[in-house]
Kinemage of the C-alpha trace (Angstrom):
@kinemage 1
@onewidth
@group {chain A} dominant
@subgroup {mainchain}
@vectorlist {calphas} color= white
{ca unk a 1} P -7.275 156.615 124.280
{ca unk a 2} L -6.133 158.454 127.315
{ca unk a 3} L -7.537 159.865 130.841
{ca unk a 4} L -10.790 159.383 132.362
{ca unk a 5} L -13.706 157.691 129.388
{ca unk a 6} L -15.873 159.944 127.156
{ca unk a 7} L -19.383 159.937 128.769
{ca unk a 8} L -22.764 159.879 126.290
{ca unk a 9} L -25.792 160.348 127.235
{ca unk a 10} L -28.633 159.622 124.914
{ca unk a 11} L -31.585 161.288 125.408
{ca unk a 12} L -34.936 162.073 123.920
{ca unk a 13} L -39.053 161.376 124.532
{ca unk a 14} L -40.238 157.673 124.427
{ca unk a 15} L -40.342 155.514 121.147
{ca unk a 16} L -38.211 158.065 119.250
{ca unk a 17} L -35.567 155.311 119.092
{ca unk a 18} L -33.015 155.566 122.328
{ca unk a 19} L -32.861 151.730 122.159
{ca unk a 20} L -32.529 150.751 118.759
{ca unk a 21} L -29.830 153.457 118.198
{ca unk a 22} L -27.914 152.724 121.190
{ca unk a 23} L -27.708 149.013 120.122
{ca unk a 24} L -26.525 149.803 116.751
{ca unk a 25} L -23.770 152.072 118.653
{ca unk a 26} L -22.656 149.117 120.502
{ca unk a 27} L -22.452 146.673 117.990
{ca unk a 28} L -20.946 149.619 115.804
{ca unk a 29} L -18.036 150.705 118.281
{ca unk a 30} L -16.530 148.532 120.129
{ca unk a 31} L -14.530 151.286 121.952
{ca unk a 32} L -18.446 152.121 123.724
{ca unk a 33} L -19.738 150.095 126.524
{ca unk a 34} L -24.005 150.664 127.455
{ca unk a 35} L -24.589 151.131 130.678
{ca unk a 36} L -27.771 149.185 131.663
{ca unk a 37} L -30.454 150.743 134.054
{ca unk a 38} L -32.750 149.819 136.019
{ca unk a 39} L -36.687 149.864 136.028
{ca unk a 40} L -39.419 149.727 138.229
{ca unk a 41} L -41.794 149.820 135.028
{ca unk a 42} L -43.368 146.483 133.547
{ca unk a 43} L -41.296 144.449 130.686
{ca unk a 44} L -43.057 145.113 127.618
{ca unk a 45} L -44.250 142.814 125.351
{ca unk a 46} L -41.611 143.308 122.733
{ca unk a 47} L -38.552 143.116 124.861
{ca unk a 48} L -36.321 140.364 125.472
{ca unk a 49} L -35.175 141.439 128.978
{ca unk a 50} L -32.255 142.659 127.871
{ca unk a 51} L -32.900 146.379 127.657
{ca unk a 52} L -33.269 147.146 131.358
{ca unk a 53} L -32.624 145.559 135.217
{ca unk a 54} L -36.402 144.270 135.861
{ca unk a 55} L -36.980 145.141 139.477
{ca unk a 56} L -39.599 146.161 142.056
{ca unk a 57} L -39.868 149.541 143.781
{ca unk a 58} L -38.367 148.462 147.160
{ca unk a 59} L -35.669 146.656 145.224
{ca unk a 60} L -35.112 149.872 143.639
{ca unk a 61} L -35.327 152.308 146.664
{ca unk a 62} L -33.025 150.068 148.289
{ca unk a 63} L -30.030 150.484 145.482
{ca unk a 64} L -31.122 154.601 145.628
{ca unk a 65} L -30.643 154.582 149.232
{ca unk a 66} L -27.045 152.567 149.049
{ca unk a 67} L -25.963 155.174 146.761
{ca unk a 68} L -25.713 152.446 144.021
{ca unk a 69} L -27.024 154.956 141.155
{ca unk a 70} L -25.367 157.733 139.156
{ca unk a 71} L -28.722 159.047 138.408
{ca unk a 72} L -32.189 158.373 138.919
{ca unk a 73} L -35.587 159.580 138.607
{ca unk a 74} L -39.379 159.277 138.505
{ca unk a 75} L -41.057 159.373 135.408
{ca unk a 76} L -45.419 158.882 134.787
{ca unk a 77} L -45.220 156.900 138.189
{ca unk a 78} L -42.244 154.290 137.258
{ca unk a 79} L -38.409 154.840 138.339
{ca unk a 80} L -35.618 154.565 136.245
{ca unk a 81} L -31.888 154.725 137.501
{ca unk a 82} L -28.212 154.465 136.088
{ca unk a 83} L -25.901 152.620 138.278
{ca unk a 84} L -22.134 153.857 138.430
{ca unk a 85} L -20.859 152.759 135.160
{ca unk a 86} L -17.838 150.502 135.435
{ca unk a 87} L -16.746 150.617 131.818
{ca unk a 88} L -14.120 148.010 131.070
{ca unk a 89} L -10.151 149.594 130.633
{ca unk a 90} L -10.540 152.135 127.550
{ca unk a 91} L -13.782 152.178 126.988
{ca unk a 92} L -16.222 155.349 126.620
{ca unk a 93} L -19.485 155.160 128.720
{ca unk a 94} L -23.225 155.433 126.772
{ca unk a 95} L -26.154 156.143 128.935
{ca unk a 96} L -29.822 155.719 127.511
{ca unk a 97} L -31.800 157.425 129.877
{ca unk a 98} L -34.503 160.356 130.103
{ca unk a 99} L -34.335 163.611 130.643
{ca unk a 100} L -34.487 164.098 133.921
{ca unk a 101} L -31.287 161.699 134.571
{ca unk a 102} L -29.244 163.745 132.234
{ca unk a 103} L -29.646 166.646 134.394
{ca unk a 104} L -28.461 164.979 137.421
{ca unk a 105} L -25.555 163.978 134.604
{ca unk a 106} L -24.087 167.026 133.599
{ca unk a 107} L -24.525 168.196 137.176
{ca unk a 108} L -21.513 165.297 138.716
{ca unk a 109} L -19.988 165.642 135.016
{ca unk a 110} L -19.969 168.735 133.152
{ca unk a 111} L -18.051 167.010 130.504
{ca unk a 112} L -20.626 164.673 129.403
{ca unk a 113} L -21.669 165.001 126.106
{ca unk a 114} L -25.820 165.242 125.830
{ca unk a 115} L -27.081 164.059 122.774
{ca unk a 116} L -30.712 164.514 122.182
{ca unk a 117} L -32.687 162.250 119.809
{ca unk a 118} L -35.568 163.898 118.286
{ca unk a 119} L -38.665 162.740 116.185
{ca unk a 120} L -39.098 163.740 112.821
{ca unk a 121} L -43.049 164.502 114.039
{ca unk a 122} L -45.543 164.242 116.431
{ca unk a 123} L -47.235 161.931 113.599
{ca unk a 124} L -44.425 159.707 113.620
{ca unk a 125} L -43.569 159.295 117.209
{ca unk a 126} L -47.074 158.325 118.338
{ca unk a 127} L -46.974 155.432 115.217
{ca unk a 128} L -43.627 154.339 116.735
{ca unk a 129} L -45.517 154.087 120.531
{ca unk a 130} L -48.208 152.295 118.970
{ca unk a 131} L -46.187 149.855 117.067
{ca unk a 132} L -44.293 148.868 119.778
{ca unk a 133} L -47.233 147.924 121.766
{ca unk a 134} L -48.104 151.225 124.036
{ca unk a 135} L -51.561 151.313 125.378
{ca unk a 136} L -53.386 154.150 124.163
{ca unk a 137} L -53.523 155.645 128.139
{ca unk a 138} L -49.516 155.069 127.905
{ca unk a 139} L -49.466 156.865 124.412
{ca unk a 140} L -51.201 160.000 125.155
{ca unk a 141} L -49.156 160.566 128.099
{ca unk a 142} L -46.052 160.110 126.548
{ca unk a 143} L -47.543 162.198 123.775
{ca unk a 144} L -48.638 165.174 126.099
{ca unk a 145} L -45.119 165.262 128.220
{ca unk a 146} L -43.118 165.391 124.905
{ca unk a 147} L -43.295 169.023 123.945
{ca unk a 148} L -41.708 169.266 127.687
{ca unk a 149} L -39.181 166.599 127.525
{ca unk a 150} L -38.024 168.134 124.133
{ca unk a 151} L -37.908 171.859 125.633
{ca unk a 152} L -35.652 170.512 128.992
{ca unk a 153} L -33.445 168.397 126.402
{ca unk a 154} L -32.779 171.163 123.555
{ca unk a 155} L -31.773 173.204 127.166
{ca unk a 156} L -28.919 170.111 127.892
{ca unk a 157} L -27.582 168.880 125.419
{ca unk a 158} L -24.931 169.336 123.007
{ca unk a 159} L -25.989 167.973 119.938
{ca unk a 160} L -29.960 167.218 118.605
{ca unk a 161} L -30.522 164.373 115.778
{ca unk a 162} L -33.428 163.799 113.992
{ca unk a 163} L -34.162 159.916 114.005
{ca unk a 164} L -35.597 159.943 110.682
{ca unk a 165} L -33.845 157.265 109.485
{ca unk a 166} L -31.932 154.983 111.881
{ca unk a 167} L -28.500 154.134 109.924
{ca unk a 168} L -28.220 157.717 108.953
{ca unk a 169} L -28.436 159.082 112.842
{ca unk a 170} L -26.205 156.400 113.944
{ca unk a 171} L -24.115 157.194 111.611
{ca unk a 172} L -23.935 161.129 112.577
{ca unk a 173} L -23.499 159.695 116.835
{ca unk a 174} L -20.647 157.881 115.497
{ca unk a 175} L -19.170 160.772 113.324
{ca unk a 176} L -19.916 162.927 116.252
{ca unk a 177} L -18.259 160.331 118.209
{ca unk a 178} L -14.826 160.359 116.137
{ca unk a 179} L -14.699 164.071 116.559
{ca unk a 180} L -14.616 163.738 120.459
{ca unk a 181} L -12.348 161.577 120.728
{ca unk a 182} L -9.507 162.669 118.261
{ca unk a 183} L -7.677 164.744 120.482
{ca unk a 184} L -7.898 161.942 123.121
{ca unk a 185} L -6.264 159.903 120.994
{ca unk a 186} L -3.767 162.756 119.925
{ca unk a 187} L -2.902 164.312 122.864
{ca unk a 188} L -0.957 167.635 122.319
């Protein structure tokens, strides 16, 4: 592939699946490279440490203030930040991150391609919170900023999914995926 790497940013309210698809990408795609971000926010019970940079607020300020993140954010009273990705030679660039980041996204990179993950209902999403461990406090408020976080994604991005079924929207990132990329690969 030629010139500068394809930038994806995956986006979408809490516990409708950002993680899980983006590590199916990876292991799917080994032309895509994650970008990991960091957290002020607690590990959670079900994570192996893995899924974020683990790190306190001044820690966090700190990196803001050195101009170490691409994007970064506040979000019900925890920060969450994406430091400049440094993909490795020929590799695209896929950010997990919230709404809110993406903005500050397409703002230094017009080109980036937003995609938004949506649930297939309210129903389903707060099951998904719940399962992975969400107190109830943590639940509702996810539950109540939705509707918002949906309206301001629909507004950026380039492509919505339903994550009904996680093979099947993977699937449809990846075919979306081999679209972009064609001409890069083609150049006229």
């Amino acid at each position: 592939m030629s010139g500068k790497p394809l930038v994806v940013v995956l986006i979408g309210p809490g516990g409708v699946g950002k993680g899980t698809i983006a590590r199916r990408l990876i292991e799917r795609d080994d032309a895509l490279w994650l970008s990991r971000s960091w957290t002020t926010r607690p590990q959670r019970a079900t994570e192996d440490g893995s899924e974020y940079v683990f790190v306190d607020r001044d820690t966090f300020m700190q990196a803001a203030d050195e101009g170490h993140f691409l994007e970064w954010a506040e979000f019900h009273g925890q920060l969450y930040g994406t430091p400049l990705p440094t993909p490795p030679e020929g590799n695209d660039v896929l950010l997990e991150i919230e709404v809110q980041g993406a903005a500050q996204v397409r703002q230094s990179d017009p080109d980036a391609v937003v995609i938004l993950l949506v649930p297939p209902s309210l129903e389903e999403l707060e099951g998904r919170l719940v399962k992975r461990g969400d107190p109830s406090e943590h639940v509702d408020k996810r539950l109540h900023s939705t509707p918002d976080e949906l309206r301001l994604g629909r507004a950026l991005a380039t492509r919505e999914i339903v994550n009904d079924d996680v093979d099947r929207a993977t699937n449809e990132i990846l075919s979306i995926l081999g679209t972009l990329r064609q001409p890069r690969r083609n150049p006229s």
